[in-house]
C-alpha positions in Angstrom: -4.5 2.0 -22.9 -2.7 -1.3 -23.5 -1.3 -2.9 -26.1 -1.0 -6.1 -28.1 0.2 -8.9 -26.3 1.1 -12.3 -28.4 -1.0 -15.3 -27.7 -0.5 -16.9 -24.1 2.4 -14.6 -23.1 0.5 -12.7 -20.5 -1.4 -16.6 -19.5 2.7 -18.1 -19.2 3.8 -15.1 -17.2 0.9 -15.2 -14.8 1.5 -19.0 -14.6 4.7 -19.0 -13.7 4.8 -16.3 -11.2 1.6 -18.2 -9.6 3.4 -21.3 -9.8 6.9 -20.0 -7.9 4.8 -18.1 -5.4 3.3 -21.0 -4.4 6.6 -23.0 -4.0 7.3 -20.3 -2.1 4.4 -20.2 0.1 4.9 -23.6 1.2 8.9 -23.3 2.0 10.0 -22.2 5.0 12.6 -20.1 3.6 14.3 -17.1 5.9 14.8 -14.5 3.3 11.5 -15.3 1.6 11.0 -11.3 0.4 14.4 -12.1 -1.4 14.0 -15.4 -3.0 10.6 -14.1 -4.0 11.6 -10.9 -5.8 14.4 -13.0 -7.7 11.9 -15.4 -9.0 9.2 -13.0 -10.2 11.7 -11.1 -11.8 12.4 -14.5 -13.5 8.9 -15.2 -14.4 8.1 -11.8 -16.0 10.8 -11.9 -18.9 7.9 -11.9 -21.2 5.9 -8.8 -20.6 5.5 -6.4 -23.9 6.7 -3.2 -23.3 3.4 -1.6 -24.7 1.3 -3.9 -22.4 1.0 -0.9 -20.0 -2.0 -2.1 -18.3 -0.1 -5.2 -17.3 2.8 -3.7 -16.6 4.6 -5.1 -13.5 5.4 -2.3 -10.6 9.2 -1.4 -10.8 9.0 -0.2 -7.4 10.1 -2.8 -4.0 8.9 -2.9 -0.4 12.1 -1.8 0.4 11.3 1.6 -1.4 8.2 2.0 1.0 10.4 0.9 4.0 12.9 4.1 3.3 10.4 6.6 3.2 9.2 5.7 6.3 10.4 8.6 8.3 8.6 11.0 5.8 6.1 9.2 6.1 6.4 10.0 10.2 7.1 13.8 9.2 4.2 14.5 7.1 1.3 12.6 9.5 3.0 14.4 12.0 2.1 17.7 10.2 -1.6 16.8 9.9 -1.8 15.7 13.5 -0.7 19.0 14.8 -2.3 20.7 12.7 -5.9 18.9 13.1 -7.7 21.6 15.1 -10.9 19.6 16.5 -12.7 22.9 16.7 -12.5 23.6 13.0 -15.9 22.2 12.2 -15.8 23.3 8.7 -12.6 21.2 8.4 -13.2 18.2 10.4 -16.7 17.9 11.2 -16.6 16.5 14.3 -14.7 13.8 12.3 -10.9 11.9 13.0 -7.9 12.6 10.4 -7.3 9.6 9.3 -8.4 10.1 6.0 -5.7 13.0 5.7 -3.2 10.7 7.3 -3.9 8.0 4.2 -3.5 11.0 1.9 -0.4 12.1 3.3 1.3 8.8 3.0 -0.2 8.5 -1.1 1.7 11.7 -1.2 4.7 10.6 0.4 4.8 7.3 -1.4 3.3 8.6 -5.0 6.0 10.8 -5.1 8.7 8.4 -5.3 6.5 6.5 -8.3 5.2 3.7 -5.2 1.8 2.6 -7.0 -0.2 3.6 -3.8 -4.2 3.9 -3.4 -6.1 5.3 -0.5 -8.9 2.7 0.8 -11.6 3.2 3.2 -12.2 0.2 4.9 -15.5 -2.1 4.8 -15.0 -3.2 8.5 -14.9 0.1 10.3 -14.9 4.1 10.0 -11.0 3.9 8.8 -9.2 5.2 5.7 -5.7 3.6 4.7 -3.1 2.8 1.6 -3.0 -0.6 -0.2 0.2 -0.2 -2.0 1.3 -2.8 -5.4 4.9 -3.4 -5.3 7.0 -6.3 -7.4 7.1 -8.3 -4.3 2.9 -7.8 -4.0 0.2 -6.3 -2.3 0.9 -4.6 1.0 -1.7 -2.4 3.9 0.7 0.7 5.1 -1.5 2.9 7.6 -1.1 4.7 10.8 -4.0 3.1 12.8 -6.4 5.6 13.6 -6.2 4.5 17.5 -2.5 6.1 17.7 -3.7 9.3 17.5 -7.7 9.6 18.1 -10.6 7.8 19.6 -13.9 7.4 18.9 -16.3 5.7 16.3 -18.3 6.1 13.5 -18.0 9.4 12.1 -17.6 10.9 16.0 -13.2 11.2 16.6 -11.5 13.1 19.0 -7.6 14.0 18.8 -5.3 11.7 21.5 -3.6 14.5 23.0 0.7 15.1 22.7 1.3 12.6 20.1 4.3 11.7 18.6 4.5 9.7 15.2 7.7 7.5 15.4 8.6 4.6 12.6 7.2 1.7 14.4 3.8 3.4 14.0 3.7 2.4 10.5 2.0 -0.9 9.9 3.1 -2.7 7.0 1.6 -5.9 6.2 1.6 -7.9 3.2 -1.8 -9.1 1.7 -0.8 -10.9 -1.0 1.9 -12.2 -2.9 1.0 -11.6 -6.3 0.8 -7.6 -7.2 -1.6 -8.5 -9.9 -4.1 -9.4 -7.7 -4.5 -5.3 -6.7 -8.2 -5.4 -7.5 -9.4 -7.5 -5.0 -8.1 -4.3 -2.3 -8.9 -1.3 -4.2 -12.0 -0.6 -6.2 -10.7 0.2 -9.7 -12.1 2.9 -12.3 
């Protein structure tokens, strides 16, 4: 995979997004998701076309933010259907790991680059999704629908997923920077 790139193109692109992001950082601007996305669109004018691994995402955080209520329906299907009895299933175990997958689903299918993570801090599976405006965490936290620890969960009963359940929270401003939230192959 990838392709030729001519000398210091990929080096000019990467500075100058850098570069504008951190203007950015340091203005107190209202629309900042706005004013960002118009100047990394800017910056990335010379990208090859055959530089696939460097491509930039296509997709926006406003494409994540519309499939919101799908994402609702579908954790909403694996809640009810999480029987904490089926040991074979669940082992005794929460569903948050079929929640993550459920929203890489969701968020796949519209072309989102998505990845499920498990998390180095506790016993917690979520999505780390690359979009042009950068890095963003979107999970249902596990403690909206079951407690416990470890590998030990038990199902919160009569829950109902709504929007606002959806975290969404930017890690990062640069999209390229993917690899320091998902292990890559």
């Amino acid at each position: 995979m990838g392709g030729k790139v001519k000398s210091g193109t990929k080096l000019k692109s990467l500075y100058l997004r850098g570069f504008f992001v951190s203007i950015l950082q340091g203005l107190n601007i209202r629309n900042r998701e706005s004013v960002n996305m118009k100047i990394i669109r800017i910056a990335q004018f010379d990208y090859l076309e055959e530089d696939e691994e460097n491509k930039p995402p296509v997709k926006s955080i406003q494409d994540v933010k519309s499939s919101m209520s799908e994402i609702v329906n579908r954790a909403q299907k694996e809640y009810d259907l999480w029987d904490g009895s089926d040991i074979d299933t669940y082992a005794g175990g929460g569903i948050c790991h079929i929640i993550a997958d459920a929203i890489v689903d969701v968020l796949s299918d519209k072309d989102i680059e998505v990845y499920s993570v498990s998390s180095n801090f506790e016993q917690h599976v979520y999505c780390i999704v690359r979009v042009i405006e950068g890095i963003y965490e979107v999970d249902i936290h596990h403690s909206t629908y079951e407690t416990g620890g470890g590998y030990t969960w038990s199902k919160l009963p009569n829950i109902i997923f709504e929007d606002n359940d959806i975290f969404i929270n930017r890690l990062d401003y640069d999209y390229d920077n993917v690899s320091e939230y998902v292990e890559m192959e």
